[in-house]
MIVEX-989606 format. One record per residue (C-alpha): residue number from 1; x, y, z; residue in three letters. Coordinates in pm, whole numbers, plus 50000, padded with zeros to 5 digits. Example, Ala and Ser with C-alpha at 12.3 -4.5 7.8 and 13.67 -1.06 7.14 Angstrom:
<margus>
<margu 1,<51230,49550,50780>,"ALA">
<margu 2,<51367,49894,50714>,"SER">
</margus>
This chain:
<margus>
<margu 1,<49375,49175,47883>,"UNK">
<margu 2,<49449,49520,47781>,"UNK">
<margu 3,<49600,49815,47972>,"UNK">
<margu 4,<49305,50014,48086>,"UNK">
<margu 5,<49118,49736,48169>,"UNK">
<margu 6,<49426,49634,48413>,"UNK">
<margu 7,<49410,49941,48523>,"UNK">
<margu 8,<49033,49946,48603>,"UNK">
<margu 9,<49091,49606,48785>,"UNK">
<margu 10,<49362,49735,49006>,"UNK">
<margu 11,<49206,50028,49066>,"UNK">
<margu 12,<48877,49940,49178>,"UNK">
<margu 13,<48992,49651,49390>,"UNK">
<margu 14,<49223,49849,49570>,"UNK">
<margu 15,<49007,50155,49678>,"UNK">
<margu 16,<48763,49900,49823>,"UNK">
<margu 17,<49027,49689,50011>,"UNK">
<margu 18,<49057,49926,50262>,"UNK">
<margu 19,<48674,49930,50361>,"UNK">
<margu 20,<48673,49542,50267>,"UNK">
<margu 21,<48971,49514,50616>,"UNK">
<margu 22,<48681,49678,50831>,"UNK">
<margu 23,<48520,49328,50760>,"UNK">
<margu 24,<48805,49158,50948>,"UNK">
<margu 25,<48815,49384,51247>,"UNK">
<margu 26,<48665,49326,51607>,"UNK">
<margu 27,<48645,48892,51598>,"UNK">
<margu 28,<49014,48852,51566>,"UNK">
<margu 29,<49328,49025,51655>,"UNK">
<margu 30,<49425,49244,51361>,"UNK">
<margu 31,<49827,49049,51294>,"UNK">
<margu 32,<49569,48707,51277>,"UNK">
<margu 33,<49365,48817,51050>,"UNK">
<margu 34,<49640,48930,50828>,"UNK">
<margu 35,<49797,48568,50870>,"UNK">
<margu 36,<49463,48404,50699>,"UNK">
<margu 37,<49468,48690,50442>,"UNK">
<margu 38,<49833,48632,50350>,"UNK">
<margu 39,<49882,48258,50372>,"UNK">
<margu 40,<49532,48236,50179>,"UNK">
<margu 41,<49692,48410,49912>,"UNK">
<margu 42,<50040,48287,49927>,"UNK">
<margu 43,<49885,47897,49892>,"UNK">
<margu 44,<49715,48008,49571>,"UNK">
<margu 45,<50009,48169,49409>,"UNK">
<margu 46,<50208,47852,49486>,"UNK">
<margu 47,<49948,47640,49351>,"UNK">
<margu 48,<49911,47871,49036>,"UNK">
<margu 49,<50250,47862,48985>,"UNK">
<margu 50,<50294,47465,49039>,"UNK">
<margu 51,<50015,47402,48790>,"UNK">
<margu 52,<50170,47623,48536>,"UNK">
<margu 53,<50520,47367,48603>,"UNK">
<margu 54,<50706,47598,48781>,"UNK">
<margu 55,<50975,47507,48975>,"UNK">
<margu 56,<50931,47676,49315>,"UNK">
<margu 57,<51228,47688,49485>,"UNK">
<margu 58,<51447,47972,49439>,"UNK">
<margu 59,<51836,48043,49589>,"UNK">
<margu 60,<51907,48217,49913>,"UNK">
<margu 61,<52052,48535,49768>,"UNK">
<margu 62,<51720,48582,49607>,"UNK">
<margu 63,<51505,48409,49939>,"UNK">
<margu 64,<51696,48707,50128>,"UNK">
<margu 65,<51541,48967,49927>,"UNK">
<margu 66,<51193,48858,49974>,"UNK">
<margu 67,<51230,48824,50328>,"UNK">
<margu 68,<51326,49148,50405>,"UNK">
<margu 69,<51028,49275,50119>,"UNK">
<margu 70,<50820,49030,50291>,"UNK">
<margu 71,<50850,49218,50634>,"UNK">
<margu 72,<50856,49543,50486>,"UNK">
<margu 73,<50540,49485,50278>,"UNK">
<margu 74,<50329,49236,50434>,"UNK">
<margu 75,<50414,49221,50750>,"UNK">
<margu 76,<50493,49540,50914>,"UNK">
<margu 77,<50253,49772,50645>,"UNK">
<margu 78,<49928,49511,50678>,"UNK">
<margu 79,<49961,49451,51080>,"UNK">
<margu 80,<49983,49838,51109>,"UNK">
<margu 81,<49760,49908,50845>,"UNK">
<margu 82,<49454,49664,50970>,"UNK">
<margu 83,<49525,49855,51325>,"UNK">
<margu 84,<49507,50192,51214>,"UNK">
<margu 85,<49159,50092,51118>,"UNK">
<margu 86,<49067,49998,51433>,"UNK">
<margu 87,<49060,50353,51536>,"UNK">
<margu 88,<49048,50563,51149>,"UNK">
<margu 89,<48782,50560,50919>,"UNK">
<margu 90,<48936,50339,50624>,"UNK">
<margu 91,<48890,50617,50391>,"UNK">
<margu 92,<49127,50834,50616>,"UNK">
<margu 93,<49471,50560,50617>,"UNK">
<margu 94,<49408,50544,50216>,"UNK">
<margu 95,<49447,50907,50173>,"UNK">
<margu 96,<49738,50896,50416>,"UNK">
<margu 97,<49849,50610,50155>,"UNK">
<margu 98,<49904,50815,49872>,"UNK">
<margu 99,<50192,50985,50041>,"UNK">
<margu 100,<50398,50659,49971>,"UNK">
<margu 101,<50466,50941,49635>,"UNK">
<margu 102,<50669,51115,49822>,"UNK">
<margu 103,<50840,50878,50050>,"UNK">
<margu 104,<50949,50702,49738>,"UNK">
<margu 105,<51224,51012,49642>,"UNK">
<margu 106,<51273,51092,50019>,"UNK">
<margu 107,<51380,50719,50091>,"UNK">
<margu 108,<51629,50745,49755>,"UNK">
<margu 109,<51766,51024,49837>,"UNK">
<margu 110,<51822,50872,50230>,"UNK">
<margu 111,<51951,50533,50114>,"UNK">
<margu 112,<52139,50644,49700>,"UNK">
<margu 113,<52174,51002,49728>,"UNK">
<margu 114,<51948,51057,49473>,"UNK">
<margu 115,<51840,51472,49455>,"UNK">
<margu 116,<51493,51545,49496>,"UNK">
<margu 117,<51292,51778,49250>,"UNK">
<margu 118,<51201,52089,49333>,"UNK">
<margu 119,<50879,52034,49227>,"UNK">
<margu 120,<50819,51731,49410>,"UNK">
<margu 121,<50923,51969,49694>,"UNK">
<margu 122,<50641,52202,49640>,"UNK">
<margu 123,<50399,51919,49607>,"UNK">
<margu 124,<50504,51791,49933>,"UNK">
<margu 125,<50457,52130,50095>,"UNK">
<margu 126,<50117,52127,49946>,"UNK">
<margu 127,<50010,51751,50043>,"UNK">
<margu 128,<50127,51847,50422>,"UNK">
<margu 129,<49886,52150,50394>,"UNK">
<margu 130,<49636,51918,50312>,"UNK">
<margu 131,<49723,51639,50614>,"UNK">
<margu 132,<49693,51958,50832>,"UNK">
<margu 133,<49346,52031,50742>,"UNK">
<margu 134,<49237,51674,50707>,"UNK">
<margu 135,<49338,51588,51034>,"UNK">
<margu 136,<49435,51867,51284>,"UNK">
<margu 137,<49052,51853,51466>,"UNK">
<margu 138,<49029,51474,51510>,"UNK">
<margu 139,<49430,51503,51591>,"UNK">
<margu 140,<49346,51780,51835>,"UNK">
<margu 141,<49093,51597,51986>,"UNK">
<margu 142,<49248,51325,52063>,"UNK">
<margu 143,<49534,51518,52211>,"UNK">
<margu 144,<49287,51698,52472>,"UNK">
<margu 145,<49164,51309,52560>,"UNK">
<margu 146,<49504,51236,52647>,"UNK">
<margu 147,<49546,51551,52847>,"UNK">
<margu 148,<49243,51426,53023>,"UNK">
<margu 149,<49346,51092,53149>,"UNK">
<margu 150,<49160,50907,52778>,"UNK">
<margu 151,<49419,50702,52587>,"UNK">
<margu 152,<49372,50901,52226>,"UNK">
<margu 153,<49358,50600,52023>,"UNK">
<margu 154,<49277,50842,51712>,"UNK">
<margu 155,<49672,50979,51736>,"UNK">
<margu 156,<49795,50601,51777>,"UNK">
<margu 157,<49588,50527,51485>,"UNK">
<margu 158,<49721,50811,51247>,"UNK">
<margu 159,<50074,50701,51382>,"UNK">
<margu 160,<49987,50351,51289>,"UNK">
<margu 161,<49893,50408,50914>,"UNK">
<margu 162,<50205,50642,50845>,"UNK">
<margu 163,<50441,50366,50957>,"UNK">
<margu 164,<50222,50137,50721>,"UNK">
<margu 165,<50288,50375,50451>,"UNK">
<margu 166,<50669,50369,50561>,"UNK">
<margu 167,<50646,50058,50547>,"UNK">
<margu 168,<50517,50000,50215>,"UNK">
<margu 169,<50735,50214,50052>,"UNK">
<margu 170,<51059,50047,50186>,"UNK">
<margu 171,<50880,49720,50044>,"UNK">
<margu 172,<50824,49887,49708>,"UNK">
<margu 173,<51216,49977,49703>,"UNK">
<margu 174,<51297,49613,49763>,"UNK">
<margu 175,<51090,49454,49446>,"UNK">
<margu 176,<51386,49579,49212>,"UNK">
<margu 177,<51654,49393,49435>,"UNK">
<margu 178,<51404,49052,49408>,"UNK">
<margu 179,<51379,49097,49080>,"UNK">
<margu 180,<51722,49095,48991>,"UNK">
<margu 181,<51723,48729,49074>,"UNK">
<margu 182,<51404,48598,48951>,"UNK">
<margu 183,<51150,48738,48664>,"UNK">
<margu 184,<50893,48526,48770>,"UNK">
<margu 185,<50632,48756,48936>,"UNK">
<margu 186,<50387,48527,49022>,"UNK">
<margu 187,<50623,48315,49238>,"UNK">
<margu 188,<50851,48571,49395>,"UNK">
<margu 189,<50491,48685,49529>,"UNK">
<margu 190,<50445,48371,49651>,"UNK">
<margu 191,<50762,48342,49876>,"UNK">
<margu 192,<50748,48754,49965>,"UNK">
<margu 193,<50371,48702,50080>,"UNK">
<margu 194,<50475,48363,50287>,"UNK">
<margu 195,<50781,48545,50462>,"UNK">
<margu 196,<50524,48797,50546>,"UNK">
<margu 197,<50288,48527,50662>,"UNK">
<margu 198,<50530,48352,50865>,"UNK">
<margu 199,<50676,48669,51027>,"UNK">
<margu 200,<50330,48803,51199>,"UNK">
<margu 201,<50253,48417,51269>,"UNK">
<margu 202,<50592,48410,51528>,"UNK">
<margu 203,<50462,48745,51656>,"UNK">
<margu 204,<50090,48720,51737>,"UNK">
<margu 205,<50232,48359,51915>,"UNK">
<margu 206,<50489,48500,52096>,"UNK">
<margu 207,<50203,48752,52215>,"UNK">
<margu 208,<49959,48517,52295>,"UNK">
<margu 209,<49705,48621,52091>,"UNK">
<margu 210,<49429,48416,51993>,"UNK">
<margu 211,<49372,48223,51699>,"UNK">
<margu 212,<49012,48194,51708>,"UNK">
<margu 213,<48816,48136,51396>,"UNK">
<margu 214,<48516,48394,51354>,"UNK">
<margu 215,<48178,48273,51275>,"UNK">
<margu 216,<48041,48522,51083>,"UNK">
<margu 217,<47960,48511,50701>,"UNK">
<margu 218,<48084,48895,50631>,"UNK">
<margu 219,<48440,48793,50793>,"UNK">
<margu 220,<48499,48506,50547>,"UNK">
<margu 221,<48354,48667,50269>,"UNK">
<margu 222,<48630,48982,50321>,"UNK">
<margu 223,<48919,48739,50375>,"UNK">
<margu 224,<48863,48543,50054>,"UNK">
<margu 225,<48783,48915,49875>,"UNK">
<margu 226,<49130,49021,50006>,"UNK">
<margu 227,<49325,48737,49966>,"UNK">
<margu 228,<49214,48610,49604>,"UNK">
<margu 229,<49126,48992,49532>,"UNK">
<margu 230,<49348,49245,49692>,"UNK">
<margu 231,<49637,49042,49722>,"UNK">
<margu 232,<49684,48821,49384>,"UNK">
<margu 233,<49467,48994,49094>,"UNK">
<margu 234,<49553,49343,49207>,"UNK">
<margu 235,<49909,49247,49262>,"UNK">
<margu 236,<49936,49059,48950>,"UNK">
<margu 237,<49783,49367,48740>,"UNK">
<margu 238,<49979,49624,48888>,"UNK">
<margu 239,<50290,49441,48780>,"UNK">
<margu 240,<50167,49360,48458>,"UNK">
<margu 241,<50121,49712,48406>,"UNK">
<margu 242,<50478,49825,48535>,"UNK">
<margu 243,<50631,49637,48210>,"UNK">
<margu 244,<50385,49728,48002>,"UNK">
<margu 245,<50308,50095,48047>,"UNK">
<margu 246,<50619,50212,48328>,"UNK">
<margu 247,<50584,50300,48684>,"UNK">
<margu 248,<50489,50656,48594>,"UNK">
<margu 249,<50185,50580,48427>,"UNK">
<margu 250,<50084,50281,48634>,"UNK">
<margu 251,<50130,50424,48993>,"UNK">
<margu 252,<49827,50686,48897>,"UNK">
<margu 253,<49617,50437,49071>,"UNK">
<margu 254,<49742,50543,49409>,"UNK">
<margu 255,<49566,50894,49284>,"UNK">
<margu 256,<49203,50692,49230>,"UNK">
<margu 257,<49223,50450,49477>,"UNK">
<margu 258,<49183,50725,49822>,"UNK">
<margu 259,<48873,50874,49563>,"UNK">
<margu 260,<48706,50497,49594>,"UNK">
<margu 261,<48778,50424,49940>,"UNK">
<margu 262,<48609,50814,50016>,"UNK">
<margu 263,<48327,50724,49853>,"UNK">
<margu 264,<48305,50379,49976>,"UNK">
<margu 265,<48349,50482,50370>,"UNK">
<margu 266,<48037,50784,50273>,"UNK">
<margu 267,<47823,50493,50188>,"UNK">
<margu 268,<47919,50188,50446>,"UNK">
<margu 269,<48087,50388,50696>,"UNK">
<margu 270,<47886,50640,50757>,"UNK">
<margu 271,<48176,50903,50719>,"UNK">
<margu 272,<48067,51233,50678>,"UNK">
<margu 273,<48393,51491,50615>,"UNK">
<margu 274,<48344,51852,50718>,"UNK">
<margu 275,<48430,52102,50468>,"UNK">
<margu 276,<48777,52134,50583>,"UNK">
<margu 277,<48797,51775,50566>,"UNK">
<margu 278,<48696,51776,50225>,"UNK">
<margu 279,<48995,52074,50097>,"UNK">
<margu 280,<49240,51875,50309>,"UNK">
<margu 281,<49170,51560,50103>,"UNK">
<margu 282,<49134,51783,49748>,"UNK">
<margu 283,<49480,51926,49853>,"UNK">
<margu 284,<49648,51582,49926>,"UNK">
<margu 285,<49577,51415,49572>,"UNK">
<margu 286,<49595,51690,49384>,"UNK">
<margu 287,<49998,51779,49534>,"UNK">
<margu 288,<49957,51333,49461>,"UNK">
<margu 289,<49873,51418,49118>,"UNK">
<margu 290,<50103,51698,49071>,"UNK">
<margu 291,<50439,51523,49148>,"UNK">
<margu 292,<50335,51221,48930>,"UNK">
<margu 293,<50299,51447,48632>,"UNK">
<margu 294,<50607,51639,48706>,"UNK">
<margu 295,<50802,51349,48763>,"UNK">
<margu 296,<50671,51204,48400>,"UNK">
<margu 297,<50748,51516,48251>,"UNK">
<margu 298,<51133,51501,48398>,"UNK">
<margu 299,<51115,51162,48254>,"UNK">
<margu 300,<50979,51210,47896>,"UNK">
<margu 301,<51235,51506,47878>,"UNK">
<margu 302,<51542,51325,48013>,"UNK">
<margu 303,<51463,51054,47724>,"UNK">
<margu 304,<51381,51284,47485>,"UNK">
<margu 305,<51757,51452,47536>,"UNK">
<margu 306,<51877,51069,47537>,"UNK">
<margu 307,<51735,51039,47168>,"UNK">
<margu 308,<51827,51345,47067>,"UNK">
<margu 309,<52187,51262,47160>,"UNK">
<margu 310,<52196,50932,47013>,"UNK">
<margu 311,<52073,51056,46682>,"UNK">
<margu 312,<52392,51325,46667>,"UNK">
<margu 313,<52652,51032,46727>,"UNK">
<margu 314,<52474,50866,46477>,"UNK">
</margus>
């Protein structure tokens, strides 16, 4: 399959994941649902990966890995991702999702040292800017509720979906250390997705919440879109891509993906942004947009000089 079309694929089936969780919410307890989204799509990895003759076991300095990826990315990130949307419009925690861009050099420079750009500075600036404008009514509001005796769930929410994003991005920082000990994507998905699984499983028992099996037609239907969809083809492009194309190109899709879910929460939502709303969002991507291409730039120059200096030893 070629690049764009992977791209396409990842793309599209992202930005609608986000509406697609709104399908899951309100029968069961959010940490359930993400159980039966997870252990649907770890079971199909390991049966992909069995029929293909692989063997699935895999040593504990690589087992590890994936369990700490496995609570960073698909435990923690999903449980408070599917209840931020309990109280956000979906298209709201994907915008908020395409800051992972700059937790990404903020978490290297926390955990390696590594310096962060100037421009990537700027574009943070900028992105904040837009968070401000996006959100500062709704957050406002919510914070007068509270004042008044209400509970604010709009401010839990918004607090919810940033520690997804956290979340997500420690997860993200973890796939290199996993894949130092196996190449085989497919199957370090698997275990990473069933760590995950398992993890939120010991929670929502230890809190006694209910396993219940909802009855209706648009729950299942999201659950198998997620778990077959959002979980293995998306995953399994997006990877693809990364050796194919590089990071730099590939994680563009978290630029298109918020666009989707916008238009996707307009049309089944019923979400109508105000014009503020609207130049908050335009502000986020764009500063999105900018550090991606700055930080391609950086990296086209840095290898240029790399050439360049390889050619004079020659």
């Amino acid at each position: 399959m070629s690049s764009p079309l992977l791209f396409i694929i990842a793309c599209l089936i992202w930005g609608s994941t986000f509406w697609a969780i709104t399908l899951q919410l309100g029968d069961v307890a959010p940490a359930v649902s993400v159980v039966y989204r997870f252990g649907l799509a770890s079971a199909t990895l390991f049966a992909w990966c069995a029929l293909r003759g692989d063997t699935l076991r895999l040593p504990w300095r690589a087992q590890k890995w994936m369990l700490l990826q496995g609570l960073a990315s698909f435990a923690l990130s999903y449980v408070c991702t599917y209840s931020s949307e309990q109280y956000l419009v979906s298209a709201l925690v994907s915008v908020l999702f395409a800051l992972m861009v700059f937790w990404t050099p903020l978490l290297n420079r926390i955990a390696f040292g590594t310096p962060i750009t100037w421009s990537t500075c700027c574009a943070a600036f900028v992105a904040i800017c837009g968070i401000v404008l996006l959100f500062y009514q709704s957050i406002g509001a919510a914070l007068h509720d509270i004042l008044g005796g209400g509970k604010g769930h709009f401010l839990l929410g918004f607090i919810l979906a940033l520690v997804a994003t956290i979340s997500s991005t420690a997860g993200n920082a973890l796939v290199m250390k996993v894949r130092e000990h196996s190449g085989n994507v497919m199957l370090t998905m698997a275990w990473t997705m069933l760590w995950g699984t398992l993890m939120v499983a010991a929670w929502a028992i230890a809190t006694g919440q209910s396993w219940q099996l909802p009855t209706r037609p648009s729950y299942w239907m999201g659950l198998v879109y997620l778990a077959i969809f959002g979980s293995v083809i998306a995953f399994s492009a997006y990877f693809t891509l990364i050796a194919r194309i590089g990071t730099q190109k590939t994680v563009y899709i978290g630029v298109v993906t918020p666009v989707i879910s916008v238009l996707l929460s307009v049309q089944f939502e019923h979400y109508r942004p105000a014009p503020i709303e609207w130049v908050g969002m335009l502000l986020c991507l764009s500063s999105v947009a900018w550090a991606l291409t700055s930080g391609a730039r950086k990296t086209a120059a840095v290898a240029s000089i790399s050439t360049t200096s390889s050619a004079k030893a020659t």
